[in-house]
Kinemage of the C-alpha trace (Angstrom):
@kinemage 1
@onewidth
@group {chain A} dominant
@subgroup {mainchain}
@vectorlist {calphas} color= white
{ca unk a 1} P 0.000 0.000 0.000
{ca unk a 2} L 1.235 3.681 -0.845
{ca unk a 3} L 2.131 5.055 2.587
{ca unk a 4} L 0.198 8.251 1.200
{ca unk a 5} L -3.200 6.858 0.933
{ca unk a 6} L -5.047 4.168 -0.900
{ca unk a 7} L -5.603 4.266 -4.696
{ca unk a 8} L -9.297 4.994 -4.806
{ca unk a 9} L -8.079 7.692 -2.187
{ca unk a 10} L -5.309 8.987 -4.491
{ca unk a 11} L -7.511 8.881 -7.469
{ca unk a 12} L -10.302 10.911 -5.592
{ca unk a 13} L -7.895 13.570 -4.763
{ca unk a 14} L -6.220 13.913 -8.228
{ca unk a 15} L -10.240 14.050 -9.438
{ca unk a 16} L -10.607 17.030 -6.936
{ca unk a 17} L -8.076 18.599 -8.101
{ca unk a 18} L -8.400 18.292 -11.752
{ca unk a 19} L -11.923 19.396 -10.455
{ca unk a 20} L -10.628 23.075 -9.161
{ca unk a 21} L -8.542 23.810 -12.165
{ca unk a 22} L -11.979 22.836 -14.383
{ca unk a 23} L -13.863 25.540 -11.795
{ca unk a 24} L -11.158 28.136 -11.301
{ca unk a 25} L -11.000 28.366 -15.065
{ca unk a 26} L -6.963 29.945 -15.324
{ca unk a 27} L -3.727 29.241 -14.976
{ca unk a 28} L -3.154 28.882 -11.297
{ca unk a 29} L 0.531 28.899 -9.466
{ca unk a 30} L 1.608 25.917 -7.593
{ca unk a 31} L 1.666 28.033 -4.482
{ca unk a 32} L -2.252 29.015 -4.424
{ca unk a 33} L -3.831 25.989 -5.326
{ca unk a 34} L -1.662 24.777 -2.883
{ca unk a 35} L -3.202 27.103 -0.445
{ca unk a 36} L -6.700 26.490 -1.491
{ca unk a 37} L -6.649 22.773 -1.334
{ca unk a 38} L -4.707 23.227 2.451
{ca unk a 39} L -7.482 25.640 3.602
{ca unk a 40} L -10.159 23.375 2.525
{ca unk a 41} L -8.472 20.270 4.464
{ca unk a 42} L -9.362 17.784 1.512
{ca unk a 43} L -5.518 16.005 1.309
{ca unk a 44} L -2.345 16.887 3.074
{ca unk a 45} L 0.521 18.322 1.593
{ca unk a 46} L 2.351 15.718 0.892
{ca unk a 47} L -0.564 13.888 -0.666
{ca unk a 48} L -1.326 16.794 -2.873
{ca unk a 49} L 2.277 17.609 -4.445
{ca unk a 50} L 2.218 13.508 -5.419
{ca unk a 51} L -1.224 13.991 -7.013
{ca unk a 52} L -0.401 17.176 -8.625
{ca unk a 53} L 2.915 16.002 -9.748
{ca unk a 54} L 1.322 12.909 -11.180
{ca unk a 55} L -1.214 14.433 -13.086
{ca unk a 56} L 1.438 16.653 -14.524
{ca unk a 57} L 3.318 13.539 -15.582
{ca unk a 58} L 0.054 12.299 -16.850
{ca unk a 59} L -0.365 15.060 -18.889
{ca unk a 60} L -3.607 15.876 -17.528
{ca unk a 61} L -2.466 19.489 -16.466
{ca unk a 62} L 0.385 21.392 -17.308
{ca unk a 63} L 1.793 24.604 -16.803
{ca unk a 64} L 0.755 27.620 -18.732
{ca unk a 65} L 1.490 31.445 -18.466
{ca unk a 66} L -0.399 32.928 -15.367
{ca unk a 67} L -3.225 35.287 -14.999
{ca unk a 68} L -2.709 38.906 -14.362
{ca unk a 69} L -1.366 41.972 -16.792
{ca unk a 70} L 2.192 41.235 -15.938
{ca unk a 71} L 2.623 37.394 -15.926
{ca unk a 72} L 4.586 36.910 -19.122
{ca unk a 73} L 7.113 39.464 -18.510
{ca unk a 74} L 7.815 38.287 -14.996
{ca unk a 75} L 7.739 34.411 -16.278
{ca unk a 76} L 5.143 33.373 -14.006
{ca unk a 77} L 3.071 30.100 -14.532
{ca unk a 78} L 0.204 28.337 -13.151
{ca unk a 79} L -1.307 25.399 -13.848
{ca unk a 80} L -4.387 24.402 -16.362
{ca unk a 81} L -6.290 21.015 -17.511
{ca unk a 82} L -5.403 19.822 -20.970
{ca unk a 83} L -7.943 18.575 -23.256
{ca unk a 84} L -7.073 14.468 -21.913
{ca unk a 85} L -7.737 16.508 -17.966
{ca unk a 86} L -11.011 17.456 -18.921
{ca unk a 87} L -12.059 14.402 -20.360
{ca unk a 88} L -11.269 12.490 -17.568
{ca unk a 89} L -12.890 14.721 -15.073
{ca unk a 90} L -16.627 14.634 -17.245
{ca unk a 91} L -15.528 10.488 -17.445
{ca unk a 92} L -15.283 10.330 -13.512
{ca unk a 93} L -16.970 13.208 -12.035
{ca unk a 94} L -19.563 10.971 -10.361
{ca unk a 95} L -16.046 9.572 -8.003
{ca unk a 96} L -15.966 12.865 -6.631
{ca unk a 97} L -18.277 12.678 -3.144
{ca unk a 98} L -20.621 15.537 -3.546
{ca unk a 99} L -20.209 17.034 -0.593
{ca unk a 100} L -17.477 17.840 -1.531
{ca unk a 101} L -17.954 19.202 -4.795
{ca unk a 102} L -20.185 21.144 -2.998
{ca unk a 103} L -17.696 22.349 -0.529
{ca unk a 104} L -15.765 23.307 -3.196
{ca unk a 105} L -18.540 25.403 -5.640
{ca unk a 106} L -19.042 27.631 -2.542
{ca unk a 107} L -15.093 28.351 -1.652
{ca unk a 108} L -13.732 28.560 -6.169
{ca unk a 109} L -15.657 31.790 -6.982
{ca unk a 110} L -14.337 33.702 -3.982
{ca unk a 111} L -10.980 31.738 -4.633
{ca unk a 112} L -10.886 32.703 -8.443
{ca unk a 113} L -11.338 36.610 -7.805
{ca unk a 114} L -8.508 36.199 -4.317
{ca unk a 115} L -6.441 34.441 -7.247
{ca unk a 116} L -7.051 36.839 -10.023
{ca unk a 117} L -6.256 40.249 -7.677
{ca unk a 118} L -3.424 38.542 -6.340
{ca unk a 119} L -1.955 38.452 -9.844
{ca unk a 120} L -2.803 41.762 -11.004
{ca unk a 121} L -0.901 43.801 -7.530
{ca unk a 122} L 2.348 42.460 -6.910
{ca unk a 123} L 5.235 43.920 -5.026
{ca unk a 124} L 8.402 42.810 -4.427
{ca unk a 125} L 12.624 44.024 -3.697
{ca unk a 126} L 15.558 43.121 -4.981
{ca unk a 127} L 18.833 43.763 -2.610
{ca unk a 128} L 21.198 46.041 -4.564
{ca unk a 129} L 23.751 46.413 -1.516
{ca unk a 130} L 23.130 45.748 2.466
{ca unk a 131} L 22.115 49.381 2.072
{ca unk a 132} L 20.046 49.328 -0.716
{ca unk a 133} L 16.793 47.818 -2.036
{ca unk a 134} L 14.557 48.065 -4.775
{ca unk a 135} L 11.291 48.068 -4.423
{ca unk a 136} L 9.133 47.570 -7.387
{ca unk a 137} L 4.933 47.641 -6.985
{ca unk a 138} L 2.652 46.857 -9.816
{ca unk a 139} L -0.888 46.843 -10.043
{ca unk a 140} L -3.062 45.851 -13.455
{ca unk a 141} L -7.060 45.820 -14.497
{ca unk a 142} L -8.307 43.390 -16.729
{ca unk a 143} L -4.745 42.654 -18.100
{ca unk a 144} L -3.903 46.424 -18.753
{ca unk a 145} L -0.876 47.520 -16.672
{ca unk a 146} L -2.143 50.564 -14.416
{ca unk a 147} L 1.190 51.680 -12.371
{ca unk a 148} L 4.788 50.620 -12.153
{ca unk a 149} L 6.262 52.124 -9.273
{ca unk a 150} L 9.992 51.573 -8.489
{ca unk a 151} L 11.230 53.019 -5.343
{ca unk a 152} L 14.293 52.480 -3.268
{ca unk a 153} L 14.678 51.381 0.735
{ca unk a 154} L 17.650 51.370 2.818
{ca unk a 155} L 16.677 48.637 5.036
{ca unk a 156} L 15.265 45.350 4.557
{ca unk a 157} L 12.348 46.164 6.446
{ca unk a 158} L 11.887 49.252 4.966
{ca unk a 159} L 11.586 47.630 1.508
{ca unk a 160} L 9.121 44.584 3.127
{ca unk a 161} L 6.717 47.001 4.917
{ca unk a 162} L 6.736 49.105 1.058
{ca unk a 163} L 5.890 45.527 -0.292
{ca unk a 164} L 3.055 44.622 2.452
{ca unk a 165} L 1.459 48.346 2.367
{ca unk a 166} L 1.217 48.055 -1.473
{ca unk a 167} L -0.370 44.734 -1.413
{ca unk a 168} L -2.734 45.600 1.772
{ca unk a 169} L -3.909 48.868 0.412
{ca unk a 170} L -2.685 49.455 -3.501
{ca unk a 171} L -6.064 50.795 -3.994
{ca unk a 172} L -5.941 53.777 -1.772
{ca unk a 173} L -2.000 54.356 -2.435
{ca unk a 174} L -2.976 54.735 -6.366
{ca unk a 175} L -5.467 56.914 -5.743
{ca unk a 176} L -2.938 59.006 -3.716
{ca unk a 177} L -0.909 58.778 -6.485
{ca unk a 178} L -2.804 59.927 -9.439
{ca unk a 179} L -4.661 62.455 -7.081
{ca unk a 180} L -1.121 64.366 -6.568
{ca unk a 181} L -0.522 63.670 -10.065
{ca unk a 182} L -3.697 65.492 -11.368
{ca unk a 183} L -3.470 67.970 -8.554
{ca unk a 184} L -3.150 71.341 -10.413
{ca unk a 185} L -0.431 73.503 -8.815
């Protein structure tokens, strides 16, 4: 026996999560389907990264450019169903218990839109010297870029706290922005 689970468990869980990528409808990084299938408490972690893995092998998903207005210039990619994915899903949907597919059509929508903002406002540094850091925050509509704002930080934890005020409140900082901008003088 797999020390992981038994194989109508592991082919349950690769069904569930062929069943989010059908739902979430994009390309979706390793690290939030990840999260999503950890918050729900459907597998472990361990059990997931074999299923995933597998159905990579498989060539049931594979990895495609991410969401978001800047995810082919930074590289980033998420994963999808192929055509053979989808097929097997519709073949063995009924597998799938349906409480949880249940479980699951309540938590994807909210998922999908946590998902999609979370690709289009990013912010991150890159250490030029133990002095220096660059801190570059990007926010995007709809796949149109709306700001690109580089800035530099002296400390580590300058550059961080830049990186977690842009993500928490991007909305208000634009604003700020383009209101000083516009501001006639």
């Amino acid at each position: 026996m797999n020390p992981l689970g038994s194989s109508r468990e592991i082919v349950q869980n690769k069904l569930i999560i062929l069943y989010i990528l059908d739902r979430l409808d994009m390309p979706v990084s390793n690290n939030a389907i990840t999260g999503l299938v950890l918050e729900t408490r459907l597998m472990n972690y361990f059990m997931f990264q074999q299923c995933l893995n597998e159905l990579h092998e498989g060539g049931l998903i594979r990895l495609s450019p991410a969401g978001g207005a800047e995810s082919a210039e930074n590289n980033k990619e998420g994963f999808i169903l192929t055509a053979n994915g989808k097929n097997t899903l519709q073949y063995f949907l009924n597998l799938i218990p349906p409480v949880i597919k249940k479980q699951l059509d309540k938590r994807l929508p909210e998922a999908r839109r946590e998902i999609r903002d979370e690709a289009l406002i990013t912010a991150d540094f890159i250490p030029e010297s133990e002095s220096k850091f660059t801190v570059v925050c990007k926010m995007g509509e709809k796949g149109f870029p709306l700001i690109e704002l580089k800035a530099s930080a002296g400390t580590k934890k300058d550059a961080r706290e830049i990186c977690e005020n842009w993500k928490n409140h991007s909305a208000e900082i634009y604003a700020e922005i383009i209101g000083s901008l516009t501001k006639k003088r």
